[in-house]
C-alpha positions in Angstrom: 124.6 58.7 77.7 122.2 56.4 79.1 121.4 53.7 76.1 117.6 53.9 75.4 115.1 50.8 76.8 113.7 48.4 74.2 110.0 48.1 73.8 109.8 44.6 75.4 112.0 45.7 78.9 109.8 48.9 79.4 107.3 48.4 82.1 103.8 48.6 80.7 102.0 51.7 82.3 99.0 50.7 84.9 96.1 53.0 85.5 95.8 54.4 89.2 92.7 52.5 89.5 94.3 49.4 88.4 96.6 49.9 91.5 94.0 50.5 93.6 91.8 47.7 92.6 89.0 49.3 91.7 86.5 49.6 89.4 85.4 53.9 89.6 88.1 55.7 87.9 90.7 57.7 89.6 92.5 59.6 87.2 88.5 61.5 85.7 87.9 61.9 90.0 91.0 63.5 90.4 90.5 65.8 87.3 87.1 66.7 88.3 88.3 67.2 92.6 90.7 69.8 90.8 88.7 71.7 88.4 85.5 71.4 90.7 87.4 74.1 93.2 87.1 72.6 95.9 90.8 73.5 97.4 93.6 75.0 95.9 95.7 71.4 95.8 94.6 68.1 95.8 96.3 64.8 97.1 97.7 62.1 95.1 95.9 60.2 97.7 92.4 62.0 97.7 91.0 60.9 94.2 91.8 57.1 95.3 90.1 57.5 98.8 87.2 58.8 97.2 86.8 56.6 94.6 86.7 53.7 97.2 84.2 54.6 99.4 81.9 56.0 95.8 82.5 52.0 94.7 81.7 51.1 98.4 78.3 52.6 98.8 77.4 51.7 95.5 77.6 48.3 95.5 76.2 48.4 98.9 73.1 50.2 97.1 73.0 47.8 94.7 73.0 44.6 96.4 69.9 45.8 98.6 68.3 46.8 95.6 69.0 44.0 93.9 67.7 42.4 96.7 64.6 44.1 96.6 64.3 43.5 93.7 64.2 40.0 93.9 62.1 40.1 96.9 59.3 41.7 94.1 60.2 38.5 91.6 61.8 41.1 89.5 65.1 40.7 87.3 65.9 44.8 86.7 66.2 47.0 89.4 63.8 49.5 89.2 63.8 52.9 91.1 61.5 51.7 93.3 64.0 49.0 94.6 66.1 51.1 95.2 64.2 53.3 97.7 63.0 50.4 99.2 66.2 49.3 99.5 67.7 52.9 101.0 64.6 53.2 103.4 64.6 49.9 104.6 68.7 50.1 105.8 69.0 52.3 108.5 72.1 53.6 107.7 72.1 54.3 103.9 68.4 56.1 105.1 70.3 58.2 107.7 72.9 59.2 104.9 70.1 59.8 102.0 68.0 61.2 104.6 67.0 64.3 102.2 67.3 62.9 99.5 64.4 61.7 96.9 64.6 59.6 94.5 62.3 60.2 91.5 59.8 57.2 91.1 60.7 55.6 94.1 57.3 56.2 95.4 56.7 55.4 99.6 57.6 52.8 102.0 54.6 50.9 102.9 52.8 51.8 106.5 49.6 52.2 108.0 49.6 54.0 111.5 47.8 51.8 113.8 45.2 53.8 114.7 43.9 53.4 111.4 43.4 49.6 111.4 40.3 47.9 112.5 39.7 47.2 116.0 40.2 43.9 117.3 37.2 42.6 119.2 37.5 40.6 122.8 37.0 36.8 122.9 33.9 37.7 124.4 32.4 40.1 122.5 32.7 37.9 120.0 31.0 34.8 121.4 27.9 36.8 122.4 27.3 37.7 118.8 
């Protein structure tokens, strides 16, 4: 019989995120990839991979927004920096291309053919 392990030589037990290095949790992705039906079996692998790229474009989201944000002399992000912050990257706009977000309001434009004409140099010396 194998003599039992102290409490101090036991290895303390480290979350799967904590492996991973990141910050989204693994173990409450994993649960939801499996009882979300989404395939019969699920990867140890899978929940991780996900989790990464969720913390990926996230903080991707946020730094634009945050730097919208600051662009506006703001200190909270609002939702409207983040659609500015979406609609102004090309490819977060390509990914969130149908997607709206409530309050975020429009980017600013004005077609061209709306604006005033621009008169001639001379034109504008006759007058």
């Amino acid at each position: 019989m194998a003599p039992k392990e102290s409490a101090k030589s036991r290895k303390a037990s480290m979350s799967r995120t904590k492996k991973a290095g990141l910050q989204f949790p693994v173990g409450r992705i994993h649960r939801h990839l499996k009882s979300g039906g989404y395939a019969d079996r699920i990867g140890a692998g899978a929940p991780v991979y996900l989790a990464a790229v969720m913390e990926y474009l996230t903080a991707e989201v946020l730094e634009l927004a945050g730097n919208a944000a600051r662009d506006n002399k703001k200190t909270r992000i609002i939702p409207r920096h983040v659609q500015l912050a979406v609609r102004n990257d090309e490819e977060l706009n390509k990914l969130l291309s149908g997607v709206t977000i409530a309050a975020g309001g429009v980017l600013p434009n004005i077609h061209a053919v709306l604006m005033p004409k621009k008169k001639s140099g001379k034109e504008s010396q006759e007058l």
